[in-house]
C-alpha positions as CSV (number, residue, x, y, z in Angstrom):
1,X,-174.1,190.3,-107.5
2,X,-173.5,194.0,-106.4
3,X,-176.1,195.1,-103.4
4,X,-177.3,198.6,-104.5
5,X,-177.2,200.7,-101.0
6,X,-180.4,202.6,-100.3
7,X,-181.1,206.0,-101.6
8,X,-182.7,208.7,-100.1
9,X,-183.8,210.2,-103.3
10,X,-187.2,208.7,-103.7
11,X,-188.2,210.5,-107.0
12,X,-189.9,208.8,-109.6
13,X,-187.1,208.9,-112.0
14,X,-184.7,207.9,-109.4
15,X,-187.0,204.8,-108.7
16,X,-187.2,204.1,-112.2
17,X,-183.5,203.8,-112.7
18,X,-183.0,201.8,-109.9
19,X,-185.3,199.4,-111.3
20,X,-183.7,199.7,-114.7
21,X,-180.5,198.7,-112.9
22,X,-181.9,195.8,-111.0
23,X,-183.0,195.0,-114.0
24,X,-179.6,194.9,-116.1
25,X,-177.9,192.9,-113.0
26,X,-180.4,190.2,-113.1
27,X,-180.5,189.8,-117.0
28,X,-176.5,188.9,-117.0
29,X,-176.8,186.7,-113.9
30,X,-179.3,184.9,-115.9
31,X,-177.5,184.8,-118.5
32,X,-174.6,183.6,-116.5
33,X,-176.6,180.8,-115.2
34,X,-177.9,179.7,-118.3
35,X,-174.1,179.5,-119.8
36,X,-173.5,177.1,-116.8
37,X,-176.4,175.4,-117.2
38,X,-175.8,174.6,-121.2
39,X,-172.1,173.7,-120.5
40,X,-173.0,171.3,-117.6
41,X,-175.1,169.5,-120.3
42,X,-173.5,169.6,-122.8
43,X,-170.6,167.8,-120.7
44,X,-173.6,165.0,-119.5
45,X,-174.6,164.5,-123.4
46,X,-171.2,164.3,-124.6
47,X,-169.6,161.9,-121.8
48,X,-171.6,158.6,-122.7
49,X,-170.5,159.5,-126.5
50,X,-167.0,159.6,-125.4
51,X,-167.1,156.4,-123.4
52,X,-168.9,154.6,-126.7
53,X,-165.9,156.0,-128.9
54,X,-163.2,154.6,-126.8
55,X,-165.3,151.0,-126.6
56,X,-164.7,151.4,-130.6
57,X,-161.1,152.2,-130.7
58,X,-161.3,149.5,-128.2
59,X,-163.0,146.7,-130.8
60,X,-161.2,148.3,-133.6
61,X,-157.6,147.4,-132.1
62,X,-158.6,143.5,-131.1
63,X,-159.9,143.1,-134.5
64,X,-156.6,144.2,-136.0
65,X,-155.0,142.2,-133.4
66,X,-157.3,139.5,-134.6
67,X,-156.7,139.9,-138.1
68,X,-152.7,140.0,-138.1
69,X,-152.8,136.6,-136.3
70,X,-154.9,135.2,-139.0
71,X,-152.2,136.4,-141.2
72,X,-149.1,134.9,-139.9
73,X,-151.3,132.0,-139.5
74,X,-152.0,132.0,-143.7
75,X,-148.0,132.9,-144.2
76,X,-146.9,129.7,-142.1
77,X,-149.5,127.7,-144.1
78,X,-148.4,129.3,-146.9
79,X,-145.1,128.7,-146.8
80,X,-145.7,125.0,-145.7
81,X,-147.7,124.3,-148.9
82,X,-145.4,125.4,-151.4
83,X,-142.3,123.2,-149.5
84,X,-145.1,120.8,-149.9
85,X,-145.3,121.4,-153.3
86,X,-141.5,121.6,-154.3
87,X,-140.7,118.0,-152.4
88,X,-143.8,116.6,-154.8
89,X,-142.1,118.4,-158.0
90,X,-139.0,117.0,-156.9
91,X,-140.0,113.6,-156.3
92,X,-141.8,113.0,-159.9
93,X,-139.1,115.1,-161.4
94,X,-136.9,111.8,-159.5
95,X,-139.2,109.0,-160.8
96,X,-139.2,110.2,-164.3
97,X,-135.3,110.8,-164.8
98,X,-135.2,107.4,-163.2
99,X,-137.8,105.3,-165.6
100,X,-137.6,104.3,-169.0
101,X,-139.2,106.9,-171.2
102,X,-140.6,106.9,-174.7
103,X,-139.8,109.0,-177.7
104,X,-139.4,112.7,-178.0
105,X,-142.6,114.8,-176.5
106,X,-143.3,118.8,-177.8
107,X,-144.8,121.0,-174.7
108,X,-145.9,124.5,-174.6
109,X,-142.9,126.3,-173.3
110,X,-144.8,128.8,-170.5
111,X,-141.5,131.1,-169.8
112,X,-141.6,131.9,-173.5
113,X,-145.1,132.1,-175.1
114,X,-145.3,130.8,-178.1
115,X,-142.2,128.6,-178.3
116,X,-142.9,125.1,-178.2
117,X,-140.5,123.2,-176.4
118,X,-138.9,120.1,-177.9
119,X,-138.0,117.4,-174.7
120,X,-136.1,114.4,-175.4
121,X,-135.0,111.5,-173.2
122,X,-132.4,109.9,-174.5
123,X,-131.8,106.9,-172.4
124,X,-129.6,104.5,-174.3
125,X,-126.3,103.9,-173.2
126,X,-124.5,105.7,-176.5
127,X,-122.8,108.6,-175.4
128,X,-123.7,110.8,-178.2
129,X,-127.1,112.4,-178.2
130,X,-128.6,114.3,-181.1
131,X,-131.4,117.1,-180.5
132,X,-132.5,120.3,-182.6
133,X,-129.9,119.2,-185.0
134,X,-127.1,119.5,-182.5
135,X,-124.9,116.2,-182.0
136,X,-123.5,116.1,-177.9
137,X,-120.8,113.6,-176.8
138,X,-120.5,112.7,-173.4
139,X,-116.9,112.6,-173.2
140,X,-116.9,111.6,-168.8
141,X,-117.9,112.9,-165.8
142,X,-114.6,114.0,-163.6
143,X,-115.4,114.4,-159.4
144,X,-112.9,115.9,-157.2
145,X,-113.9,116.5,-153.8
146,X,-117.8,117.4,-154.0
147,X,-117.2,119.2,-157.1
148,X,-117.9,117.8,-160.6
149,X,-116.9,118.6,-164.4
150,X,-118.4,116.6,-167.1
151,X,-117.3,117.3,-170.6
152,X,-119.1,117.0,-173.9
153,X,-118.0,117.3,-177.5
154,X,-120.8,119.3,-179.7
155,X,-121.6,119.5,-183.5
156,X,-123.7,122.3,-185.4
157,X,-125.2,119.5,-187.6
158,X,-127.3,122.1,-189.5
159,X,-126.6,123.7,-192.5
160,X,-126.4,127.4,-191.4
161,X,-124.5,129.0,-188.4
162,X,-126.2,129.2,-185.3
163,X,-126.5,130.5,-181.8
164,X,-126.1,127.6,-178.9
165,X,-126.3,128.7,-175.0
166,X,-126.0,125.8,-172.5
167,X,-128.3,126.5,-169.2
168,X,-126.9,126.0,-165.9
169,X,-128.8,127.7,-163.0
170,X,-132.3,129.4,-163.9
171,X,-136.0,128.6,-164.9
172,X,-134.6,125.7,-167.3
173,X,-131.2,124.3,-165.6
174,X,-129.0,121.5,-166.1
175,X,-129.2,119.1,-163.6
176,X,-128.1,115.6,-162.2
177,X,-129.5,113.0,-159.9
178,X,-127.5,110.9,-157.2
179,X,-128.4,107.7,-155.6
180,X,-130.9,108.1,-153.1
181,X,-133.1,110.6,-155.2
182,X,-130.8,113.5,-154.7
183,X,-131.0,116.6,-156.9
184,X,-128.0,119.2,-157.7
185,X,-128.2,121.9,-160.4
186,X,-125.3,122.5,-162.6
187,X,-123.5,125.5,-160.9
188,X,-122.0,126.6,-164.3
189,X,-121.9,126.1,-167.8
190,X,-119.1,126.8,-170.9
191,X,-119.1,126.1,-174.8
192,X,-115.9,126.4,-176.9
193,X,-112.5,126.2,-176.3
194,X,-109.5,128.9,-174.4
195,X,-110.0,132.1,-173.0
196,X,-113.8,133.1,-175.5
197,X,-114.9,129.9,-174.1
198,X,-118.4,130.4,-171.7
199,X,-122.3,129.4,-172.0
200,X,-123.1,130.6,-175.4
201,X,-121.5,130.1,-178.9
202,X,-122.6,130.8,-182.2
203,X,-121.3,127.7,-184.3
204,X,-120.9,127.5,-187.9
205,X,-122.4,124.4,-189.6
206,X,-120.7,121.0,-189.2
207,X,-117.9,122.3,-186.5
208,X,-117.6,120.3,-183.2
209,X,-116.6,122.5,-180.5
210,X,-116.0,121.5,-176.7
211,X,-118.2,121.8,-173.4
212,X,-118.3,121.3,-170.0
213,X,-121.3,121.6,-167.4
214,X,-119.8,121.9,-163.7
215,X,-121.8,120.6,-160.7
216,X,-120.6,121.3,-156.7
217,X,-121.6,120.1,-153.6
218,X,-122.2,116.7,-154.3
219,X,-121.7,114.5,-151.1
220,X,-118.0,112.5,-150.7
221,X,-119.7,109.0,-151.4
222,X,-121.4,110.0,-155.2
223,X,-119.7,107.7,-157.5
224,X,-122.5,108.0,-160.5
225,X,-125.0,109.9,-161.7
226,X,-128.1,107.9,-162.0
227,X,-129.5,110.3,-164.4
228,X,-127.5,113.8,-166.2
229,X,-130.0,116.1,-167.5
230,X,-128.0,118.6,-169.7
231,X,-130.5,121.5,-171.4
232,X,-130.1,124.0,-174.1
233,X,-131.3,126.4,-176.1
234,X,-130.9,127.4,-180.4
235,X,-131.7,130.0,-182.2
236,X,-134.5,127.8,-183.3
237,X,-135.8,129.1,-180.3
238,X,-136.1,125.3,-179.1
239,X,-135.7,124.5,-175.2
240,X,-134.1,120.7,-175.4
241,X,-133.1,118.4,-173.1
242,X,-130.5,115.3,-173.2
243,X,-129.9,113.0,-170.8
244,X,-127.4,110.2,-170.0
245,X,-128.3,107.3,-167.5
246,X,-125.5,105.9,-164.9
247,X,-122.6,108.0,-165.6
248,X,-120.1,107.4,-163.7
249,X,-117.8,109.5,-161.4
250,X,-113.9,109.4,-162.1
251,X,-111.7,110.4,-159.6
């Protein structure tokens, strides 16, 4: 604050703007004060709602922490179930290729609304199997190393030409069984005959055509298949199965 130095002028309207002056100097230290004083506060007020904000962020990040343990927690049980659930599959799939069955069974086919889906198991020992109005010979089953090739002869028994696709890996596949319960899925399929020949054919009526399903992987002691599960699909829009009991392995 700047000290006025006395005056020798002691005139009323000297006085009087000395006072005014005094005045002015004291109004903008107050007001100085004052802008202090409201800061200081406001730092005070604010501080504790600072301190509760960062106790939040605080929570917040252990309940994320929280909640992304519980996660991977529900991914491993996850993950366990369905293994649980594909060795269950596996092993009734196993006990019914392995058991006598009865006759042909329609289900509702639930990849393709709508179609119904014509199973048979065909457990006789004829080689020939008819289904859907198609005619397959099992002609042998052919193992070299842990692959496998087994080779069918197949008849269009219907009256008009129609569309024939043999399934190996998919929703649907072909498939075999080993001793012991093992499971392999037929690597590849082909219908017909030369250099045309692969998994789909559209076969006149009353023509017999070859086939082959191919298997791999199969462990050096296989010498059967207990059961060989060998699907299809017609332009019928029928989803078929055949299958052949204790077929044996040539070398």
């Amino acid at each position: 604050m700047t000290v006025l130095p006395p005056s020798n002028d002691s005139s009323p309207a000297n006085v009087a703007r000395q006072s005014r002056r005094r005045w002015r100097l004291s109004l903008a230290a107050a007001t100085v004060i004052a802008s202090v004083i409201a800061a200081v506060a406001t730092f005070v007020v604010n501080r504790p709602r600072q301190s509760e904000v960062r106790q939040d962020i605080d929570r917040l990040e252990r309940l994320m922490t929280e909640q992304k343990s519980a996660i991977e927690k529900l991914e491993v049980v996850t993950a366990r179930n369905s293994s649980d659930v594909e060795a269950i599959r596996k092993s009734i799939d196993s006990r019914n290729g392995l058991t006598s069955t009865s006759a042909p069974t329609l289900q509702h086919d639930t990849a393709s609304p709508g179609v119904t889906t014509s199973v048979i198991n065909a457990t006789t020992s004829s080689p020939t199997k008819e289904q859907d109005r198609y005619s397959f010979t099992l002609q042998g089953c052919s193992k070299s190393g842990g692959s496998v090739t087994c080779r069918f002869s197949v008849t269009n028994k219907d009256d008009q030409e129609r569309r024939l696709e043999l399934w190996p890996r998919g929703t649907n596949p072909s498939r075999a069984f080993v001793n012991g319960g093992g499971e392999y899925i037929a690597e590849r399929t082909s219908v017909g005959a030369g250099p045309n020949a692969r998994q789909d054919i559209s076969l006149p009526p009353g023509i017999t055509v070859p086939a082959q399903v191919y298997f791999t992987e199969l462990p050096e002691a296989a010498r059967e298949f207990t059961v060989l599960q060998v699907r299809f699909w017609s332009s019928t829009n029928s989803d078929n199965i055949l299958q052949w009991r204790a077929v044996p392995l040539a070398p």
